[in-house]
N, C-alpha and C positions, 0 to 999 in steps of 0.2 A: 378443401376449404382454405380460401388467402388468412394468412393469420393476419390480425387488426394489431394496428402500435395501442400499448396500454397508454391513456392519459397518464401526465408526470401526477405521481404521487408527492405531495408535500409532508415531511415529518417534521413533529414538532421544534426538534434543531433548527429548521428551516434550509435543510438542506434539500434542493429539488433533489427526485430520486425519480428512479431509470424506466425507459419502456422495455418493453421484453419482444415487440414485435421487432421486424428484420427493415421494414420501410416506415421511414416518416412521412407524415401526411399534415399538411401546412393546416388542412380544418382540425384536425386530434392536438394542436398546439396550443388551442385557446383555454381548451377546457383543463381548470386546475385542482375542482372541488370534488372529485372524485375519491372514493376510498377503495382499499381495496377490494371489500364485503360490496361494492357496488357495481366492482369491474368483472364479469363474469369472465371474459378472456386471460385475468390472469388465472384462472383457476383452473386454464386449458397450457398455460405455457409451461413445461418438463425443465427443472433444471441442468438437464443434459442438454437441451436445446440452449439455453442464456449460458449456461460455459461454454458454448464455441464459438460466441462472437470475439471480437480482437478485444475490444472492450473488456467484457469480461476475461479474459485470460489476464489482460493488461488490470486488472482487481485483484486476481487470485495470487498472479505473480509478487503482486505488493504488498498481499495480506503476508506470501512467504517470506517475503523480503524481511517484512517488520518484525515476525517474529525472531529471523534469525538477528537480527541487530537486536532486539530484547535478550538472548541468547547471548549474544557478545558483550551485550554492556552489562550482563552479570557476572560474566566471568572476569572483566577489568574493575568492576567496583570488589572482586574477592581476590582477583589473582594480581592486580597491580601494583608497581611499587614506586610510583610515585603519586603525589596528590594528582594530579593533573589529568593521570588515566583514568584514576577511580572516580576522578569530578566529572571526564566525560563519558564514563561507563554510564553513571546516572543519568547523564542527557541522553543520552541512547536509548534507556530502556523508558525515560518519561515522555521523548517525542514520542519514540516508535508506537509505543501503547496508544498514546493517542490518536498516532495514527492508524494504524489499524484499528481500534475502535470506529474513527469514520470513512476508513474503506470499509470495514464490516457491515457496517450500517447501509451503506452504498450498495454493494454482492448485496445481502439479502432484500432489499427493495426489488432486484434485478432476478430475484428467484436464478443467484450464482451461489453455489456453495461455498461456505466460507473456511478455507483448510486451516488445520490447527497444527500443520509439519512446516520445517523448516526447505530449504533447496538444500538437498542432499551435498552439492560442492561448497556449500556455506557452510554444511557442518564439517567435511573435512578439513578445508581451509582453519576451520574452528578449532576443530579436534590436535591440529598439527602445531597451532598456538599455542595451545593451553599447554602442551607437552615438554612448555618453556617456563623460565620462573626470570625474577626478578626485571634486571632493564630490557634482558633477552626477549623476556616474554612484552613487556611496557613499547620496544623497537617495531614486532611482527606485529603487535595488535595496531598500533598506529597507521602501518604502513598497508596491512589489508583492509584498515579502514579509508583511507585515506582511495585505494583501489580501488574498494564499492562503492563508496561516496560516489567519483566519478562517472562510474556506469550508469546506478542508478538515477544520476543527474542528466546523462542523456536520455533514458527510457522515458522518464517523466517527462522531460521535453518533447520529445516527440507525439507522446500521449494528448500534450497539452495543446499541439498543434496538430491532433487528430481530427478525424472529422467522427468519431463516437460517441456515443451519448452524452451531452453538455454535463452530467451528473460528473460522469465519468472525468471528461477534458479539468471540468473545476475543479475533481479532488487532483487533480495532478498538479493542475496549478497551484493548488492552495498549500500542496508540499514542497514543492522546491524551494520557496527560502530558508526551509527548516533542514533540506537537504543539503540545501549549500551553507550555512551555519556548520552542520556538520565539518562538511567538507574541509571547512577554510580554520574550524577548532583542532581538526587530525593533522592538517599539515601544520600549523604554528607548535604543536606538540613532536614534529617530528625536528623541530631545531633542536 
């Protein structure tokens, strides 16, 4: 049996949220009043199946992104020694939160699992940091921030210029100016 695209679900954020079928279909785009106690196909679609599309992966990947940057800006708001680390350790752990809150929100509309680990080279990265004290430590944390900022800045973009679930393309987009904020506060802290 062809699997059916689920109509976009609306949550009350008003973020449109995601199909779980593999084809779009120009007639399943109208319809938006759907719930999902209405939609009997979502209750056929395996979250094994919506974590292998690129989309979803390009969720999961962000969900671990965020946490490890929550991860990192607790360690600069405890292990920094200047104001200016520990001011944007808190930016880090107050966007990232939010944003994984609404890629969270995202993954589970998409019946994708929402992970609660970090990317294992982020915790080493992390790990090899913390292992530092004072400007030692305030120089590393800058500078692998300043590192992920970058990458993350292209993944989002390209996300963003995906052809993926619009749910999906939007939260990318709706992140990168907070990514680049990041980005352009790590490097003015590395003067």
């Amino acid at each position: 049996m062809k699997s059916k695209f689920i109509p976009a679900l609306v949550l009350a954020s008003g973020i449109a949220l995601a199909t779980a079928g593999c084809s779009k279909n120009d007639s399943d785009t109208t319809t938006t009043n759907a719930t999902a106690t209405e939609t009997p196909a979502a209750d056929t679609a395996t979250p094994a199946a919506a974590a292998n599309t690129p989309g979803a992966q390009f969720l999961t990947d962000a969900i671990r992104g965020d946490n490890a940057e929550i991860k990192a800006g607790q360690a600069a708001q405890s292990m920094g020694s200047s104001q200016g680390v520990k001011d944007f350790g808190k930016m880090l752990v107050d966007d990232h939160t939010k944003a994984r809150d609404q890629a969270s929100q995202v993954a589970k509309a998409m019946n994708v699992p929402v992970p609660t680990d970090t990317p294992p080279e982020a915790d080493q990265e992390l790990k090899m940091t913390m292992g530092m004290t004072g400007a030692a430590f305030d120089k590393d944390f800058v500078a692998m921030m300043v590192k992920e900022h970058k990458k993350d800045i292209d993944k989002f973009q390209a996300e963003a210029n995906s052809s993926d679930p619009s749910q999906v393309t939007d939260l990318a987009k709706q992140t990168l100016p907070t990514l680049k904020k990041h980005l352009q506060t790590a490097q003015s802290l590395q003067k």
